[in-house]
C-alpha positions as CSV (number, residue, x, y, z in Angstrom):
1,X,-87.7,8.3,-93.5
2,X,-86.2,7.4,-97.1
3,X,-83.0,8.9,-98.2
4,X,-82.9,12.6,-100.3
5,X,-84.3,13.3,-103.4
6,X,-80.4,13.5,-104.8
7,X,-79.2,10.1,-103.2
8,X,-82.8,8.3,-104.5
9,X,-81.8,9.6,-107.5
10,X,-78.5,8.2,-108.5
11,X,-79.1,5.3,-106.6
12,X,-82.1,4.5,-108.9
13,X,-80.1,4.5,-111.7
14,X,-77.9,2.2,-110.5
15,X,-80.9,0.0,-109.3
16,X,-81.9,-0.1,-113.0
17,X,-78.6,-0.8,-114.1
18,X,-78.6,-4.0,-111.2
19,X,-82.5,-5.0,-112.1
20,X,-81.8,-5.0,-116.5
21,X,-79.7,-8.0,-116.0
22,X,-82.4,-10.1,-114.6
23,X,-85.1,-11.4,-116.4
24,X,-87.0,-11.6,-113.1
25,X,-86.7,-8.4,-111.3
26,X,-86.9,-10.3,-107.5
27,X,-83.8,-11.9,-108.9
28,X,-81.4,-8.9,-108.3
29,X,-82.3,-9.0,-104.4
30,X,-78.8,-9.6,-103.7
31,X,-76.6,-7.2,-105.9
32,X,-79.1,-4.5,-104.6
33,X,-78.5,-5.3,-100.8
34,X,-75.1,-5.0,-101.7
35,X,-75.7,-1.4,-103.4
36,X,-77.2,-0.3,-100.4
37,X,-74.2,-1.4,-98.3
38,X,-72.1,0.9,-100.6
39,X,-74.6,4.2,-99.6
40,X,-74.3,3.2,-95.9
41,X,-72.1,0.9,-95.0
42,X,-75.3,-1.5,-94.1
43,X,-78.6,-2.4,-94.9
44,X,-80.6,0.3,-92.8
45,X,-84.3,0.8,-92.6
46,X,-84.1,3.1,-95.7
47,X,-82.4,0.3,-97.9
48,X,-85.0,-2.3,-96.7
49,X,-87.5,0.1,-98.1
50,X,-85.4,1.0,-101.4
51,X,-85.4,-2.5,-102.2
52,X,-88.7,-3.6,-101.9
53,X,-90.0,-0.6,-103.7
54,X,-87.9,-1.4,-107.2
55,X,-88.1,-5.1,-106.8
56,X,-92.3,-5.6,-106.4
57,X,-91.1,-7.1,-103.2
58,X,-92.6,-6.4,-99.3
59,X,-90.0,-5.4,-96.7
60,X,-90.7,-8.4,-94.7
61,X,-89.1,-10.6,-98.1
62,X,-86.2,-8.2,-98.1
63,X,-85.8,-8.4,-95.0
64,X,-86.1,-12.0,-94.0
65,X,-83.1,-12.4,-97.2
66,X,-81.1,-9.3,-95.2
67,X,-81.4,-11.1,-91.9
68,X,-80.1,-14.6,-93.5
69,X,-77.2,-14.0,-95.0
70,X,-74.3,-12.7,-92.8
71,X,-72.4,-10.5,-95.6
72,X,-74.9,-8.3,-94.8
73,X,-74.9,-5.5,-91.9
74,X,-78.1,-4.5,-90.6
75,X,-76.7,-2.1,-88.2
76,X,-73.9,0.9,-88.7
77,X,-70.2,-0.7,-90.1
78,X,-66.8,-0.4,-89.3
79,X,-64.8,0.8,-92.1
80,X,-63.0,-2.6,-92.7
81,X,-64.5,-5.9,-92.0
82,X,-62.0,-8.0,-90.5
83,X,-62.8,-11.7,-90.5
84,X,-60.7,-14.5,-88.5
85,X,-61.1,-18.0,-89.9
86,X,-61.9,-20.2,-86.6
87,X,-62.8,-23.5,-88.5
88,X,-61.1,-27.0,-87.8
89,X,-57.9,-26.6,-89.6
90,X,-57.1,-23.1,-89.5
91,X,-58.3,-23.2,-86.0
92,X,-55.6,-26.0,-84.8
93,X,-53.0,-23.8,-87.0
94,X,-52.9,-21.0,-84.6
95,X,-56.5,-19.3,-85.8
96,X,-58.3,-19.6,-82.7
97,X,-54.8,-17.7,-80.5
98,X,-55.4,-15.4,-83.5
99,X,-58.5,-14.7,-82.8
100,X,-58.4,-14.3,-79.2
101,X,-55.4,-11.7,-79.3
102,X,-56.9,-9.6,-81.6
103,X,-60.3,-9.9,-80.2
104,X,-58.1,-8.4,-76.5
105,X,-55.9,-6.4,-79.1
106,X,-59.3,-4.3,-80.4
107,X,-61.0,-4.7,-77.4
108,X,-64.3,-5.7,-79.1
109,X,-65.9,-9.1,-79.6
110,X,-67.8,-10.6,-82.3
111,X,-69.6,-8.7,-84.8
112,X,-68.5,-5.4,-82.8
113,X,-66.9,-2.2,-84.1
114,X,-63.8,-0.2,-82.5
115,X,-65.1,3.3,-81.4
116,X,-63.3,4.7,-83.8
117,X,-65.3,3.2,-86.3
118,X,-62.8,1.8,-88.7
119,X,-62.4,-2.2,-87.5
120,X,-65.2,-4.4,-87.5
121,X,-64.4,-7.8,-86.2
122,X,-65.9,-10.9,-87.1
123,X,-65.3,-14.7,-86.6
124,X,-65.2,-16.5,-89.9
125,X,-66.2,-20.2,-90.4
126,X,-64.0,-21.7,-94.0
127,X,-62.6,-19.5,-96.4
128,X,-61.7,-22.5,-98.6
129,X,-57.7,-21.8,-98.2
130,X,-56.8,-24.1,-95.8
131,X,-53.1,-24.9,-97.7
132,X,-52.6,-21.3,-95.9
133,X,-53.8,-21.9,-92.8
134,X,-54.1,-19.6,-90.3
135,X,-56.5,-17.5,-92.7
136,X,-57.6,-13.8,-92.4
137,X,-60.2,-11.6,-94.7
138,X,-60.3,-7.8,-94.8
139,X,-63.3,-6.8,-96.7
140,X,-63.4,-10.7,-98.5
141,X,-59.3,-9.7,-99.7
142,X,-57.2,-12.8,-98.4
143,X,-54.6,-12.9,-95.5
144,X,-52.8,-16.2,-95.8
145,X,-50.2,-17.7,-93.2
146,X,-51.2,-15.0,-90.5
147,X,-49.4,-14.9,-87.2
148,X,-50.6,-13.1,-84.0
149,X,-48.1,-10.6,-84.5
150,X,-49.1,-10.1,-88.1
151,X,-52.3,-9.7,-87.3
152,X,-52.2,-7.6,-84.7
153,X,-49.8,-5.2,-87.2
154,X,-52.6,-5.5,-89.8
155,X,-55.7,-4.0,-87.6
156,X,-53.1,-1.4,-86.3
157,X,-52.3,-0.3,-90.2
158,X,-56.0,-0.3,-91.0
159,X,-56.9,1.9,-88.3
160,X,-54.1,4.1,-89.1
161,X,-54.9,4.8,-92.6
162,X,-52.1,2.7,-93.9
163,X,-52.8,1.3,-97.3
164,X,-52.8,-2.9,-96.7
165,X,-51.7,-4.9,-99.3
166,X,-53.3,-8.6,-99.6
167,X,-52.1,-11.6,-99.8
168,X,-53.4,-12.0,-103.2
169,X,-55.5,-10.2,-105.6
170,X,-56.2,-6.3,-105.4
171,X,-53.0,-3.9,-104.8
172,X,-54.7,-2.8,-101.6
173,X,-58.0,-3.4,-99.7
174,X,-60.6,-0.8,-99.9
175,X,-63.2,0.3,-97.6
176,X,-66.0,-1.8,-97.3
177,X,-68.5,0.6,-99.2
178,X,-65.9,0.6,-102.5
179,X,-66.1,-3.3,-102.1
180,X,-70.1,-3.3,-101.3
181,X,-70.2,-1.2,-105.1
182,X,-67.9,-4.0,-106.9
183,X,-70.3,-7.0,-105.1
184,X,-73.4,-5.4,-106.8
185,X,-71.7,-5.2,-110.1
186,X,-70.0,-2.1,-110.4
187,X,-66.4,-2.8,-111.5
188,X,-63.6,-1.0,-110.3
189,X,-61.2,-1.6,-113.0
190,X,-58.9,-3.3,-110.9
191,X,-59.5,-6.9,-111.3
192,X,-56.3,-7.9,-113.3
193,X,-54.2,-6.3,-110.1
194,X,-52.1,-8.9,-108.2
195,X,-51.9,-12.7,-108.6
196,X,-55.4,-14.4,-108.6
197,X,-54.2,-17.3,-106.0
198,X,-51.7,-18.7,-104.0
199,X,-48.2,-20.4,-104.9
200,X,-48.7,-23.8,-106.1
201,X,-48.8,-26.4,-103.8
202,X,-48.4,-30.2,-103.4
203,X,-49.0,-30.3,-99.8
204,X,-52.2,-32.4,-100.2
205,X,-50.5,-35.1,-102.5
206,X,-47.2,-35.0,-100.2
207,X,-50.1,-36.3,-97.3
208,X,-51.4,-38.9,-99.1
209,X,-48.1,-40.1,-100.2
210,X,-46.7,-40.0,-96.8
211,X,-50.2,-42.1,-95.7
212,X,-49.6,-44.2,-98.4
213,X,-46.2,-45.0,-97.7
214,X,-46.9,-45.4,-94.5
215,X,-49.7,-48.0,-94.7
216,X,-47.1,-50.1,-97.1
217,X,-44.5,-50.2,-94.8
218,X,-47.1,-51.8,-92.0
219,X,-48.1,-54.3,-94.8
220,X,-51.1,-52.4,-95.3
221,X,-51.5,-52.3,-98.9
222,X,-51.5,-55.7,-100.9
């Protein structure tokens, strides 16, 4: 199979587009994984073949790069890729009860989709915001200081339709075949929406002051 004349089409032209910024064409592997995510939701059978046709490449070298990298799908998609951050310190701040009610919550496990087809779960190792631990993703948008009552609201109001506002960044999260287009270099014309990071914070020097004057008062520091 390969897709129809129409879809191969536009979707070599945007292949061009991804390939002219490279000076090595093999280079643009990733951006066009990504563009094939934003045709299907994930890399199918076609996109394997897509790829190695405009990159000189052999499906078994786009597929070994498909298969290592866990951004991308290699089988059908929910709608909104929902990611719970289980690692050491959002896990001790409530992220593994997090996980576990929403995994009982959707009824689906790891790396499964609701029936409906518009939740994907997904357990999540760092997002590198741990000064708002517990952590959440939708489609790589940022959830910070999530509760399970929050998070339980927040896959209800996905599958619902209901536009979901992030933490910080973009006004809204999109589907994950708008965000696929944006990760292969398409803009969207809505990166100066939101703020671009969390509220300042001086939790990490408040620690090591704390240690510090801790260690002093035990006659630790000479």
């Amino acid at each position: 199979m390969s897709f129809p004349a129409d879809v191969a089409e536009r979707l070599g032209k945007d292949a061009e587009a991804i390939i002219s910024r490279y000076p090595d064409k093999r280079s643009a592997l990733l951006p066009m994984l990504h563009l094939m995510q934003s045709e299907e939701g994930y890399v199918s059978p076609d996109g394997i073949a897509f790829c190695a046709e405009h990159l000189d490449l052999t499906p078994a070298e786009v597929s070994a790069v498909a298969t290592f990298y866990t951004q991308y799908k290699r089988r059908p998609h929910g709608e909104y890729q929902v990611g719970v951050c289980i690692n050491t310190l959002c896990a001790v701040m409530g992220g593994d009860r997090i996980w576990e009610d929403v995994s009982e919550h959707l009824g689906i496990g790891h790396d499964q989709t609701t029936a409906d087809g518009k939740v994907s779960l997904e357990r999540l190792e760092c997002n590198a915001a741990c000064d708002y631990a517990p952590v959440m993703m939708v489609n790589w948008e940022f959830f910070d200081n999530m509760t399970p009552d929050k998070a339980r609201q927040l896959v209800d109001d996905l599958r619902a339709g209901k536009d979901v506002r992030p933490t910080r960044g973009a006004d809204k999260v999109e589907p994950f075949v708008k965000i696929s287009r944006v990760l292969a270099g398409f803009e969207d014309g809505r990166a100066g929406e939101g703020v671009g990071a969390g509220p300042a914070s001086q939790a990490g020097v408040s620690r090591v002051a704390g240690d510090s004057t801790a260690r002093s008062d035990k006659g630790g520091d000479r």
